[in-house]
N, C-alpha and C positions, 0 to 999 in steps of 0.2 A: 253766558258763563260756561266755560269749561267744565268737563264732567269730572267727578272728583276721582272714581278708579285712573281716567286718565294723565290726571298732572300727576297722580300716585305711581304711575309706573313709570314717569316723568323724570322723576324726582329718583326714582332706585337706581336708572339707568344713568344716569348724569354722575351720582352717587359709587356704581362700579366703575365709571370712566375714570372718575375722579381719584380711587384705589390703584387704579392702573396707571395714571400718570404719575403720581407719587412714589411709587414702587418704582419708575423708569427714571424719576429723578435718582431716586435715595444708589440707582444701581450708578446711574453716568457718576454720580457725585463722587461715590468711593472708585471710581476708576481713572476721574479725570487730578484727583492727586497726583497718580502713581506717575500717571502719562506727564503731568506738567514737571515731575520731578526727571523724568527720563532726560523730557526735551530741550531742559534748562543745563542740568548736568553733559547734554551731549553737545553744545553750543560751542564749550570752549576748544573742545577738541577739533571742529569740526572750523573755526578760525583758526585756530594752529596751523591746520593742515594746509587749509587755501593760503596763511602768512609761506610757510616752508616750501610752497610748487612755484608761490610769485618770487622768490629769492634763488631760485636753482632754476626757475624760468629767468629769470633777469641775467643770472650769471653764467646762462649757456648763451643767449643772446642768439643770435644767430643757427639754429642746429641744421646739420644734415639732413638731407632723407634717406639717404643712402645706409643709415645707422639700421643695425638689427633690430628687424622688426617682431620678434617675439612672437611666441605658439598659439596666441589668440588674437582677436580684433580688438580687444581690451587691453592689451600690453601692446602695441600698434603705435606707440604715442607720436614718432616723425608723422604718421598719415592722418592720425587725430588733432595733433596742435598744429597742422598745414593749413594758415588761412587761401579758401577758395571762396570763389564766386556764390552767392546764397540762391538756390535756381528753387530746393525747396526746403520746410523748416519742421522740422521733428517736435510735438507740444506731447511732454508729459504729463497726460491730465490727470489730478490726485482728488477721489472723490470717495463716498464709504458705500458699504454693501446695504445699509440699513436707513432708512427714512425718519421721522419725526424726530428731525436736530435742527429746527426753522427753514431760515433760506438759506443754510450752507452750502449744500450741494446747488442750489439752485443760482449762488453770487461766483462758484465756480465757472457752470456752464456758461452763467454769462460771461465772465473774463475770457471764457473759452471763445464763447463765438466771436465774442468784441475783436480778440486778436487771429482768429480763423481773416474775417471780413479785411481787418488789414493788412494784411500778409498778401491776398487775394487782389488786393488792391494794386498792391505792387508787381504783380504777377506773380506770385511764388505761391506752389502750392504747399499744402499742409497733409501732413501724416502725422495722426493720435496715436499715441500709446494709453490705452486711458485703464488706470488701476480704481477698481470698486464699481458695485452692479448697479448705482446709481447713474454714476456720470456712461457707462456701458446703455442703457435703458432706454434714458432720454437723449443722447448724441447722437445713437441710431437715426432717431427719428425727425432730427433736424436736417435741414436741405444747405447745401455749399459746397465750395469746393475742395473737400478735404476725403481724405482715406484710413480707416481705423485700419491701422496695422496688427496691433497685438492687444488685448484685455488681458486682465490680470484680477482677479475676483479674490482668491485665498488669503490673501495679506491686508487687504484695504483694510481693515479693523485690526489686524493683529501686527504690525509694522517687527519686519526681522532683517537680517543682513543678507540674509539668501535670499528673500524677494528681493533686497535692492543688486542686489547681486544679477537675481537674472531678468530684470530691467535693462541694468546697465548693459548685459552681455548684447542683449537687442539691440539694444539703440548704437551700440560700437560696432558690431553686425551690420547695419543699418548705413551707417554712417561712413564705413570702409568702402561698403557698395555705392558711394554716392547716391543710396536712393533721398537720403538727408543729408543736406550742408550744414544743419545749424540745429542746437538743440537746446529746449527751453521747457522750462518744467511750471504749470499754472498748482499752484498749492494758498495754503494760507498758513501765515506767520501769527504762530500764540502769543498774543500779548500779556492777557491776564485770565480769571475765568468768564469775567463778564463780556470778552470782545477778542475777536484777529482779526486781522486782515488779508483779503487776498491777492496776490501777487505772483509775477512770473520770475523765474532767474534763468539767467544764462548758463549753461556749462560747456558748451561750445559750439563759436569755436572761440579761442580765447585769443583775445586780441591785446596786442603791444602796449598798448596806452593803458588798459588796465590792469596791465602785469607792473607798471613803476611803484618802486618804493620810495619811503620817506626817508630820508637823513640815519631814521629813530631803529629803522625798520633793516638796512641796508646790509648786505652781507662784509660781515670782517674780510678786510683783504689776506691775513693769513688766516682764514678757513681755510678746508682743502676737502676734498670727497672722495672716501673707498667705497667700491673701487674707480668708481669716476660717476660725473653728473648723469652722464644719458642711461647708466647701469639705475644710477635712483629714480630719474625721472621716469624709465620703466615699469616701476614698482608702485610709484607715485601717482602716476596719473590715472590709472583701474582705481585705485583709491581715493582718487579726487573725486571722478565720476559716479563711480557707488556713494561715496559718502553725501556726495549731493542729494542722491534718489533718496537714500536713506535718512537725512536729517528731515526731507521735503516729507516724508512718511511720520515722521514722527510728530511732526510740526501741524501735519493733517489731521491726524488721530486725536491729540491733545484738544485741538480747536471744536473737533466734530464733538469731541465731550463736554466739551464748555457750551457748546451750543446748544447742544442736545438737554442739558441740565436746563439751561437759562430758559428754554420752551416748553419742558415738563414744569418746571415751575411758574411759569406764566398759565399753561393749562389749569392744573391743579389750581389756582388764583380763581379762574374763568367757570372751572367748575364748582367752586365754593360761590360765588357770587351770583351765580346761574341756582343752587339751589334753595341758596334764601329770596329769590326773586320768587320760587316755583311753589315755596314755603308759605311766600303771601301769600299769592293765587289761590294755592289750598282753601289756608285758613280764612279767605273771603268768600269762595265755594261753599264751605262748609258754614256759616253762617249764613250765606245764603239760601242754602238748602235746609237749615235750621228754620230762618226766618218762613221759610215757605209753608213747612210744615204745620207752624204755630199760625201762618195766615190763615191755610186751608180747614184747621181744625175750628178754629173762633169760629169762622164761615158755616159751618157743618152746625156748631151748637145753634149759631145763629137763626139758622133754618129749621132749627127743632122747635123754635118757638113758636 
């Protein structure tokens, strides 16, 4: 039988675990509103945007490259929507700075390697950009054949426009230099609180057959554009590519709180059920150590006789 000081400090220690998950639910809980309302509200805008570049992508058809290529690599857009040869593929990997939110970070890294491995496959090499000190930690420490280009630690929890900002600036950096043909972001899409999903998107390079519109969708033939298409598409496409990083930021952060909630509350469950387990044990101890007493004692009168 177990000693009874021992399930007793047992039982405290389960007991402050058990304070401490609670308190990391009650914190995810009031945070993963806020984030689910951000990410919900930022969805439509974020379809507009990709409806309005596939309409002004469709009705340039054909561009130059000869067109003005603009004061950054991010306003570059002839060198950036130029389909080339895929030699190797740029994975934005979006992961958090902070641990106990289940296997989130852990259903990324694998989507991560899953898609390192086949890329590898095909000969194409791979370059990470990976945002948050989680997916930074353990990527390290996996073997393949891939090369972490940039981390990003500051934002992975707190999703702002200037981190998708200077993502984006890298990866069009990046991309200019032909060190990347292709660029693809491994995130998870918020469903609801109890669940996401993880998933890769493309943001380039953006290919013909996914730029057609529907009938529904299609540009009025008397539209017209000031001062002309390739002056918006300029403007548009830095905008396409950040707003991608950034919705993929947002969409991360929401899910890492649903997750993170739905595992404090499974603890918190596991610590309650762990201390009425620890509760018997006691109180069988403790009659046991009772019944002993009153054995040894009868024994003792017994022997006076």
């Amino acid at each position: 039988m177990a000693n009874l000081k021992d399930i007793k400090t047992r039982i405290q220690s389960v007991q402050n675990t058990k304070k401490i998950t609670r308190a990391m639910k009650m914190v995810a809980a009031a945070k993963v509103k806020k984030a689910e309302t951000t990410v919900k509200s930022a969805r439509p805008f974020a379809d507009e945007l990709l409806l309005l570049f596939r309409k002004l992508y469709s009705k340039l058809g054909g561009f130059s490259t000869d067109a003005e290529t603009g004061k950054t690599s991010l306003e570059n857009y002839p060198e950036l929507l130029k389909e080339r040869e895929i030699k190797s593929v740029g994975l934005v990997v979006v992961t958090s700075n902070k641990g106990l939110a289940g296997a989130y970070n852990a259903n990324i890294v694998r989507k991560t390697l899953q898609l390192i491995q086949d890329y590898n496959k095909n000969g194409q090499k791979v370059v990470l950009y990976i945002i948050g000190q989680k997916g930074v930690s353990t990527l390290k420490r996996k073997e393949g054949d891939f090369e972490i280009a940039q981390t990003y630690l500051s934002f992975a929890n707190d999703p702002t426009s200037a981190g998708a900002l200077l993502v984006s600036e890298d990866l069009a950096n990046d991309f200019i230099a032909h060190k990347i043909d292709k660029i693809e972001i491994v995130t998870t899409r918020f469903n609801n609180m109890m669940s996401y999903s993880v998933s890769e998107w493309t943001v380039l390079p953006v290919k013909h057959e996914d730029m057609k519109l529907s009938d529904e969708h299609a540009i009025d033939p008397i539209m017209s554009f000031e001062p002309d298409v390739h002056t918006i598409l300029s403007k548009l496409v830095p905008m396409y590519i950040t707003n991608s990083v950034y919705q993929a930021l947002l969409e991360a952060n929401a899910s890492e709180l649903a997750s993170r909630m739905t595992a404090m509350s499974a603890a918190s469950n596991n610590a309650e059920e762990m201390i009425r387990t620890l509760t018997i044990d006691y109180n069988k101890a403790r009659q046991w150590a009772i019944t002993q007493e009153l054995v040894e004692i009868v024994s003792g009168a017994d022997a006076q006789r």
